[in-house]
C-alpha positions in Angstrom: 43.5 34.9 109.9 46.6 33.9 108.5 47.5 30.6 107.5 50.1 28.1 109.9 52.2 28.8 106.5 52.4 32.6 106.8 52.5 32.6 110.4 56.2 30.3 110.1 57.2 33.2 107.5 56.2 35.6 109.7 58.2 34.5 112.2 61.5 33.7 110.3 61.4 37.3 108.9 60.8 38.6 112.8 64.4 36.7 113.6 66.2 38.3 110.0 65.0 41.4 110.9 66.6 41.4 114.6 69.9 42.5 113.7 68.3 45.9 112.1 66.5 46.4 115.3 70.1 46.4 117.0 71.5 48.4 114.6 68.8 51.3 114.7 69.0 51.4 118.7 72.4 51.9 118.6 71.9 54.6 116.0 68.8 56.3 117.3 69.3 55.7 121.1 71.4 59.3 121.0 69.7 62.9 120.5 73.0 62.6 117.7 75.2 60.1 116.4 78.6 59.9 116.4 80.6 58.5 112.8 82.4 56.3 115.4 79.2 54.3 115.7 78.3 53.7 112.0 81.3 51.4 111.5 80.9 49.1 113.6 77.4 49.0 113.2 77.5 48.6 109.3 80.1 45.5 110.1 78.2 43.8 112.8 74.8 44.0 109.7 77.7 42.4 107.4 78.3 39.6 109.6 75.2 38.5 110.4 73.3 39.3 107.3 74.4 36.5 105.5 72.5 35.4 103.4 70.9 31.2 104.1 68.6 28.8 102.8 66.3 29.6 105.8 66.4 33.3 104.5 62.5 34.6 103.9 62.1 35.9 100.8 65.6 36.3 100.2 65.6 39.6 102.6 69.4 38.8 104.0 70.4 38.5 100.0 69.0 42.2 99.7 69.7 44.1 102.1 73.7 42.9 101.7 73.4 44.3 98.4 71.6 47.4 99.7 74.1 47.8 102.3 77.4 47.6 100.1 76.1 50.2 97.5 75.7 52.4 100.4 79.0 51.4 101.8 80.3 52.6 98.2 79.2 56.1 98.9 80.6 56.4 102.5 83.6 58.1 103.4 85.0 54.8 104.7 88.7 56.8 105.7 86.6 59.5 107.5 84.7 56.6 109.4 87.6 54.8 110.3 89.7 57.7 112.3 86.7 58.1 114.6 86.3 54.5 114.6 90.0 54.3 115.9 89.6 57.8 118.0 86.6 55.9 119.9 87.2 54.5 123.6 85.0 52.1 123.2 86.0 50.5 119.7 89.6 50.9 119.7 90.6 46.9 119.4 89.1 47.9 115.7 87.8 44.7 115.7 85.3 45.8 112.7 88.2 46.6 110.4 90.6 43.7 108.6 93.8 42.7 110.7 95.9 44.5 107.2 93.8 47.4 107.9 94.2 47.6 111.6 97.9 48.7 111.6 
């Protein structure tokens, strides 16, 4: 049985890993995805994957640094057109105000 200890850990690591869990249904909730989606998705992870003193074994720390090689390796001007072609995301509110225009 775990300890009261682990348990805590357990649970802190169940609310850093909720933010995943929203960004996989919104990626696997389609028979395909679209590029539009992966935008927006991949800036709503930035936001709240910020790394904090409450973070379990340094996960949120991790992942960020994951996440931004990957970004690296994107095709960030591809993603961005169907980001802006896309109904629902057209405020662009997952791009920069400079980068909006």
């Amino acid at each position: 049985m775990p300890t009261k200890a682990k348990l805590d850990k357990l649970q802190r690591l169940e609310a850093v890993l909720d933010p995943c869990r929203y960004f996989t249904e919104i990626l696997g909730g389609e028979k395909f995805v679209s590029c539009s989606v992966v935008l927006p998705a991949l800036c709503h992870l930035s936001r709240v994957m910020v790394s904090s003193e409450d973070d379990p074994v340094k996960f949120k720390q991790t992942f960020t640094l994951d996440m931004e090689k990957c970004k690296e390796k994107t095709n960030s001007t591809c993603l961005k057109i169907s980001t802006a072609l896309e109904p629902r995301f057209k405020d662009l509110k997952c791009l920069h105000r400079s980068e909006r225009a």
